[in-house]
N, C-alpha and C positions, 0 to 999 in steps of 0.2 A: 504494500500500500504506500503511494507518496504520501508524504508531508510536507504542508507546506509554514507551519512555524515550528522549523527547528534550527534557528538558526542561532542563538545563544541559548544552550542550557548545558546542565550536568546530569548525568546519569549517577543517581547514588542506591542501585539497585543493588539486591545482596541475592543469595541464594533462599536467603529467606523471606526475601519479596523486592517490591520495584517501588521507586519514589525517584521522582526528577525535581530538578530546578533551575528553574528560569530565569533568566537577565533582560533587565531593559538594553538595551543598545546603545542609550545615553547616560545615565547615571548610574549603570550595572547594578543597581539597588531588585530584587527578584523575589520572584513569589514557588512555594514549596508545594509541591500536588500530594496531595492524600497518599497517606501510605497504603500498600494492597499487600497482604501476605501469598506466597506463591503456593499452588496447590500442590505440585512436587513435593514442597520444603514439607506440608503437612502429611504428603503421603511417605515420606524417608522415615519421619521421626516415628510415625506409625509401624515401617517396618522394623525397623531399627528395634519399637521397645515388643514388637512377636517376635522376634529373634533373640533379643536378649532372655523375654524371657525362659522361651523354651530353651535357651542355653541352663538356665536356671536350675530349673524340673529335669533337665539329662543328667544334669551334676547330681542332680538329690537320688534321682533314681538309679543311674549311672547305663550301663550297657547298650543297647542299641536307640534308648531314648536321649542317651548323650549325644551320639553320633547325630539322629536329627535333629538336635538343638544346635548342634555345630554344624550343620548343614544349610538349614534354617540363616541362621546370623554371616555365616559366608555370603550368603544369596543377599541380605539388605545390604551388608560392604561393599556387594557387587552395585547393587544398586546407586546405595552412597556416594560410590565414584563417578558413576555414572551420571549424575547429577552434578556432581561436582565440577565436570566436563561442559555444564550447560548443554542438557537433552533439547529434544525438539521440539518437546512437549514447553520446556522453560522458555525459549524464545519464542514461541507462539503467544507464548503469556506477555512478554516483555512486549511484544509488539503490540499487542492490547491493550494493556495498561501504559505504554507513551499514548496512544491515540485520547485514549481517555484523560488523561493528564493534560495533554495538550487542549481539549476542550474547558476543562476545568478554572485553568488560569487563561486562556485566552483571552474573557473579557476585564483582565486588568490591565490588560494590554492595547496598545491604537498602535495602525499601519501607517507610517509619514508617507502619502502619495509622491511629495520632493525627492527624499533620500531613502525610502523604501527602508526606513529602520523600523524595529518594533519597539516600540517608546510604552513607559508606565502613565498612570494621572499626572504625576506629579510633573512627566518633562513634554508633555500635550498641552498648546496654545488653542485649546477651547474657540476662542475669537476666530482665528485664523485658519483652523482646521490643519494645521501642519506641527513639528516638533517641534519647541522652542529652541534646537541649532537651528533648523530652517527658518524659523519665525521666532524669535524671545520677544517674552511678555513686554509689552512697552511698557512700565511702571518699574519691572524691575530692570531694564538696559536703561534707562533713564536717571533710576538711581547707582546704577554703577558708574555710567559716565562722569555723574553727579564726583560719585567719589575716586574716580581715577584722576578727574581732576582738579580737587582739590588735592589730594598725594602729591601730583607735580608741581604744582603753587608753593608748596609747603618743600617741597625739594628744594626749589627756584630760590625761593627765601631766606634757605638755609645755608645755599651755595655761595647767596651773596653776602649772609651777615657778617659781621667782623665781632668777635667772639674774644679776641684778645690783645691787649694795647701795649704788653711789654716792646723794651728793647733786644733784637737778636745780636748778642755778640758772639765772633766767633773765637773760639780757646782751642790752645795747645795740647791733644790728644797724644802727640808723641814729640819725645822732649827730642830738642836741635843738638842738642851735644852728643846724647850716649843714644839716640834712635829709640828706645827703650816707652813703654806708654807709660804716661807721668802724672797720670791722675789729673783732677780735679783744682786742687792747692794750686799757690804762687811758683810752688818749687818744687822740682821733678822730685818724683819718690823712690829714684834709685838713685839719681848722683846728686839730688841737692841743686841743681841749676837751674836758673829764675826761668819763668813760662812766662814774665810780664808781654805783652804784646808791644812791638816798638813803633814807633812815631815817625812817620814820613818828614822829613826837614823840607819837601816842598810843599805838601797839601794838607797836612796832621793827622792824614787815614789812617789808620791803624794796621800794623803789618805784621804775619805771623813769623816769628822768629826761625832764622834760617832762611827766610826771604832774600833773597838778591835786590829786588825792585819791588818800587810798589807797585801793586794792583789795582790803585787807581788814576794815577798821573803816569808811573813809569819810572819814576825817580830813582836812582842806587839808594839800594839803604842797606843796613847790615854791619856798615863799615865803624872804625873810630870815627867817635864826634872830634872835629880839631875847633880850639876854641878860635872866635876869632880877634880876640882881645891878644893872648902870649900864645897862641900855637900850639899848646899843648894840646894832646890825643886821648881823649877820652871815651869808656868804654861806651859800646850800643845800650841807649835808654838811659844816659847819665843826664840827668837835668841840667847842672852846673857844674863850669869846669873846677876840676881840682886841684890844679896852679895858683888861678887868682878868682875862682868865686862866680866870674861870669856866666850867666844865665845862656844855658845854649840853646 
């Protein structure tokens, strides 16, 4: 027999009977069909407890009534397995009971004529006669619009505020003497050697030590201060010379 809605579900059928369940196509949210017990399963257990017992009754009695109670309980094993196999008899069942199943939950279900999904209530635009992927409810696209953009206003906003007004200096992460990283302090924390930032003599930018030139005019830096009062060479980052005093 064809089918024609089977196109999401699950088969959660057992030997001891058949149960399906069904998926919307859009929000996979599904509905569960009636369980059915399978008449095989009732007719096993049935051989099963003639067999066991006349195994029973051969033991108490023993001699040729043994032998058909073992005879007996071989033939439901046979059986047993045989079912186990899924007989023809089970699959004629199975096919039954999806048909039936299928009728069952069908009307929680609507066919989108657009996209030929099979859609639950809850994703069916009523108004429009189509899914809501084909068709969404205009109250709720509207309120989503609503709040997608305000989310990006609020991006927008956030992109442009200015959040913090300090000053960025930049510091000596590795000391100019011994290469060595020199911490945070005025003075490396392996050899003691000042981290002060030194002072461009043409533009007063601030230069990281071990600089050659500054980085904002170009200017040599690095070198002795010479004063220009006596001459005298004084070290990088000396304020005043140590000759005669003059301010360099």
């Amino acid at each position: 027999m064809l089918h024609s809605f089977t196109k999401n579900y699950r088969d959660l059928s057992t030997e001891a009977g058949f149960q399906y369940e069904f998926y919307c196509d859009c929000c996979g949210n599904g509905f569960k069909s009636t369980f059915k017990e399978s008449s095989t399963y009732g007719s096993r257990k049935r051989t099963e407890g003639i067999g066991h017992g006349a195994s029973l009754i051969g033991n108490f009695l023993g001699g040729r009534m043994g032998s058909l109670g073992s005879f007996i309980e071989n033939g439901a094993n046979l059986l047993r397995d045989r079912l186990e196999d899924r007989s023809p008899q089970w699959r004629r069942e199975q096919e039954e009971t999806f048909d039936d199943a299928q009728e069952e939950v069908k009307p929680m279900f609507k066919k989108c004529p657009s996209c030929n999904n099979w859609v639950c209530s809850d994703c069916w635009n009523e108004d429009e006669g189509l899914c809501i992927s084909c068709a969404p409810r205009e109250s709720s696209y509207v309120a989503k619009a609503r709040n997608e953009a305000m989310r990006r206003n609020i991006d927008e906003q956030a992109e442009a505020a200015t959040v913090w007004h300090g000053k960025i200096e930049e510091r000596t992460t590795l000391c100019p003497h011994c290469g060595k990283p020199a911490g945070q302090g005025k003075f490396c924390n392996n050899c003691g050697h000042s981290l002060n930032l030194l002072k461009c003599p043409n533009c007063g930018a601030l230069v990281q030590q071990g600089n050659k030139f500054c980085g904002e005019c170009g200017h040599p830096v690095g070198g002795k201060a010479v004063c220009p009062k006596c001459g005298n060479e004084n070290e990088p980052g000396t304020k005043f010379c140590g000759e005669c005093g003059t301010k360099l």
